[in-house]
N, C-alpha and C positions, 0 to 999 in steps of 0.2 A: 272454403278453408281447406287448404292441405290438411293430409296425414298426419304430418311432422309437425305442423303450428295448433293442430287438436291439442295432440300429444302434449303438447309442452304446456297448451295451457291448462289441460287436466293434470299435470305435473304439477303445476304450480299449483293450484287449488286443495289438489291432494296434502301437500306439503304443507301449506298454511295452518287446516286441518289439525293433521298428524304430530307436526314440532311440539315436543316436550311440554314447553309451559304454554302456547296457544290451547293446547289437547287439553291443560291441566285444566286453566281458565272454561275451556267450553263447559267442560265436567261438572265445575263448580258454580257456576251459570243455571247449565239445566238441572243441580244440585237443588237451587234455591228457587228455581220453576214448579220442578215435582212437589216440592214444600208446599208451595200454594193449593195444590189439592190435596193433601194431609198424608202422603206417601210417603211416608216418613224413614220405611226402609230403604227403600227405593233411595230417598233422598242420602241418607248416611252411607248409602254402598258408593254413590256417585261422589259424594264427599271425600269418604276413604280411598276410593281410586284418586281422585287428584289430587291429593294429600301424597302417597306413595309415588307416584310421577315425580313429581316435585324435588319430594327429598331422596329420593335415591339418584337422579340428574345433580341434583344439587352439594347431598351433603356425602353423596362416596363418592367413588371412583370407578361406577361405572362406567364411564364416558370413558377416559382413558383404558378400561380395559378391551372395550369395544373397539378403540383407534387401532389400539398397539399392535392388533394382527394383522391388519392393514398399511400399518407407517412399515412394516416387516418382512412385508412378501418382495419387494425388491429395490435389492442393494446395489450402489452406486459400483459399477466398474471399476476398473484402474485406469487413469485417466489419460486421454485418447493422443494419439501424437497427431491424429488432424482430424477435423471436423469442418464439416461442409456448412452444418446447417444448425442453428440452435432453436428449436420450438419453446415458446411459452405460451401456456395457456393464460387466459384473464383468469383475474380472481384476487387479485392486489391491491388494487385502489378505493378510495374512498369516494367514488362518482360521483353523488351529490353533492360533495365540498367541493371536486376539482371542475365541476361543471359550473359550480358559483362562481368561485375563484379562481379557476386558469389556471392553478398549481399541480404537482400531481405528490397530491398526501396518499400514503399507503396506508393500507388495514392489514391484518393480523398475517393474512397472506403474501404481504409485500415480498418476502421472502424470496419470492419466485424471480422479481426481476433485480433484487439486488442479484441475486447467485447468475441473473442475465446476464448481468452490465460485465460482472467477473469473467465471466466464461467470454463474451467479445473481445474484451483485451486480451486474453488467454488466447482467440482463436480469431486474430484479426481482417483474416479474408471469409471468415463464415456469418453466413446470410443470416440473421435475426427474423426469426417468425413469431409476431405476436398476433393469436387471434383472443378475441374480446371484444364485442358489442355490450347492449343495455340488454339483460336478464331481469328485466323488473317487468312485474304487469302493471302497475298504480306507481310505482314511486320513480322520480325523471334523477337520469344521472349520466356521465358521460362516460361511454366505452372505456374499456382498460387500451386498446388499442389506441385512440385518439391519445390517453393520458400519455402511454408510453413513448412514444412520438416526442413528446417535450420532454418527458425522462432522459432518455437517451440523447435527446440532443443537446441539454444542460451537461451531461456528462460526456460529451466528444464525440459521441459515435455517430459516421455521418447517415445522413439520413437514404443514401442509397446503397446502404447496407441491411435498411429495413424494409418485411413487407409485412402490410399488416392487414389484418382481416378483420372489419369491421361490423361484420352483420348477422355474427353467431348469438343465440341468446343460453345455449347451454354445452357441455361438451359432446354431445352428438353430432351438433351442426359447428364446432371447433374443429370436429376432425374433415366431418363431409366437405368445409368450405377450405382447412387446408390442402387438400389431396386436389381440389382444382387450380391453386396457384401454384403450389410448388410439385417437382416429382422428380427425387431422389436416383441418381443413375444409383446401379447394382454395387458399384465398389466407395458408396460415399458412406459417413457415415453423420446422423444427424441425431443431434440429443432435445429429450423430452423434458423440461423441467415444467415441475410444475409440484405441488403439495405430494407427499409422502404418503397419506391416504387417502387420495385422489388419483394416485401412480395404477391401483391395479384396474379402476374403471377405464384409464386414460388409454391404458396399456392394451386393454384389451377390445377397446373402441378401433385403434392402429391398426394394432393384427386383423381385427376385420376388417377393414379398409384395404389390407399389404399393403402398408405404409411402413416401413420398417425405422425402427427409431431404438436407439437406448435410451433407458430409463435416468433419469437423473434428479429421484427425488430432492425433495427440498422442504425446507415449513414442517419441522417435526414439533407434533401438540403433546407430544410423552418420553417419556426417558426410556420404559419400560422396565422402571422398576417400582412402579407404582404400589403393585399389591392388590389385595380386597381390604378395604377399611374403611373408616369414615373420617370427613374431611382433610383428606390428603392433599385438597388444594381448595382456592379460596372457592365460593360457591359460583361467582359468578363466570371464572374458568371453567369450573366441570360441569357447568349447566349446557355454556358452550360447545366441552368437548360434546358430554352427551348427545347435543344438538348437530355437531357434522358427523358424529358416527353414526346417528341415526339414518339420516339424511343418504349417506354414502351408500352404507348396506340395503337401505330402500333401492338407491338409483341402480347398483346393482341386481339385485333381484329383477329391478322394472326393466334393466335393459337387456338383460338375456329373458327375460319372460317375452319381450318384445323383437328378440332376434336381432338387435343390435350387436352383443356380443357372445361366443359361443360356449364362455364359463359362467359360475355365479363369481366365479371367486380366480379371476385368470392369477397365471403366477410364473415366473421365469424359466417353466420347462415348457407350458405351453405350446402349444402348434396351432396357428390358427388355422379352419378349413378351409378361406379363402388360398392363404399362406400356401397351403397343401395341395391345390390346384393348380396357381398359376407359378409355384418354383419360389416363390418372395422367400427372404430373408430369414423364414423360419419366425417372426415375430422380430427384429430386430438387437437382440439380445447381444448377441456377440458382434465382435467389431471385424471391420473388412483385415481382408490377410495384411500381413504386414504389419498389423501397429502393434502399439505395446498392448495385450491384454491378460499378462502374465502374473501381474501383481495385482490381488483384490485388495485396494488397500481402503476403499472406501471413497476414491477419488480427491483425496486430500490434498493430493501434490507434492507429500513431502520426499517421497521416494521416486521424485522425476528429476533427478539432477541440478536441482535448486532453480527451479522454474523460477523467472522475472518476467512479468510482464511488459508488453514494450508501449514504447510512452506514448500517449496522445495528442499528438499534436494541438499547439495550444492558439 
């Protein structure tokens, strides 16, 4: 077993573990274990810990406030007058059903390849990179890559406008396996879309790599104006949030601990070391000479001279 395939499945196991209501559950488990030999403090302390999990994931808002520094660290451009290349990561689909059913139903993350499909018409000679295999250890589903494949093809875009990378199971081996099929000449410019608080792990994955890309988040889980208070949203959302901020700020932690990336916490002034070596793009950030990158507007569109998209051949 590789390094890389340890890693991941100690990722996986660690995670299982650690997630909010798994973690809450174990608690209360060996809660009701200790009981059986009459450890009765023991028992009420394990209780009261997974009681306070629960409802602070559940009935505030800490989940969201965990996100929002994350969905925040970096903001969409003003949007580009050419692009080579559009990256999306997996994380969209619903595997198990589209693997049943041959469809491609999206999850919470879908996000990522609606704002794909847009940006294609928008940028009709730029090359579609979706990489997305199966991230499951136990449960069978089928890659976001494969799904996308039929996504895109149901909505016009032809199929040798895409390439897809089917054999990542997390975003480490996302970036590793896109940097062998594609490689960006110096004056191109290629966008990252992919989750909003997933943008500074994704981003900082790139710059080690000198892969150069701008950021084009997408999939935002907070307003951020959330607050501290309780029940700011239903339970089963901020159990959620709580669950991918958790999740996220672990992966960062685990992958600058592991020398994956050379921040805890990268962010758009950044300089990777790789970057710093061989002359790359600074991180990707800014766009090649000549385009429009004058107006931050957020990438909206509305201040590009009434952008139309051009039709698709039907």
């Amino acid at each position: 077993m590789t390094e890389t395939s340890l890693l991941f499945y100690v990722s996986r196991i660690f995670w299982f573990l650690i997630q909010p209501l798994n973690l809450s559950l174990l608690l209360l488990a060996l809660a009701i274990f200790v009981g059986w030999f009459g450890w009765r403090k023991f028992r009420g302390l394990l209780a009261t810990l997974a009681f306070l999990i629960l409802a602070l994931s559940a009935w505030t808002s800490l989940g969201a406030l965990m996100l929002n520094p994350l969905e925040e660290r970096f903001q969409r451009p003003a949007v580009p007058e050419r692009v080579a290349g559009i990256i999306v990561l997996g994380g969209g689909f619903e595997g198990a059903i589209n693997l049943a059913r041959g469809g491609y139903d999206i999850n919470s993350g879908g996000d990522r390849f609606l704002e794909a499909a847009v940006l294609a018409r928008r940028y009709p000679d730029a090359k579609i990179v979706v990489s997305g295999g199966t991230g499951t250890v136990v449960l069978e589903g089928e890659g976001d890559a494969d799904t996308a494949a039929r996504l895109f093809e149901a909505l016009g875009i032809p199929a040798s406008r895409l390439v897809l990378e089917r054999e990542s199971r997390n975003t480490y081996e996302n970036v590793e396996n896109i940097r062998k099929l594609v490689t960006p000449a110096p004056d191109e410019t290629w966008l990252l879309v992919t989750s909003a608080f997933h943008m500074p792990r994704s981003m900082g994955l790139f710059r080690k790599a000198a892969f150069p890309v701008v950021p084009w988040p997408v999939d935002y889980r907070t307003s951020g104006r959330e607050g501290i208070g309780f029940m700011r949203d239903n339970p089963t959302d901020a159990l959620a949030a709580t669950t991918i901020a958790v999740r996220e700020w672990l992966g960062l932690i685990g992958y600058k601990f592991t020398g994956r990336i050379d921040s805890v916490f990268p962010g758009p002034d950044d300089r990777s070391e790789a970057a710093g070596q061989d002359g790359a793009a600074g991180g990707g950030e800014k766009l090649p000479a000549g385009q429009d990158n004058e107006q931050n507007d957020g990438g909206d569109g509305e201040n590009q001279g009434g952008y139309k998209p051009p039709k698709i051949a039907e």
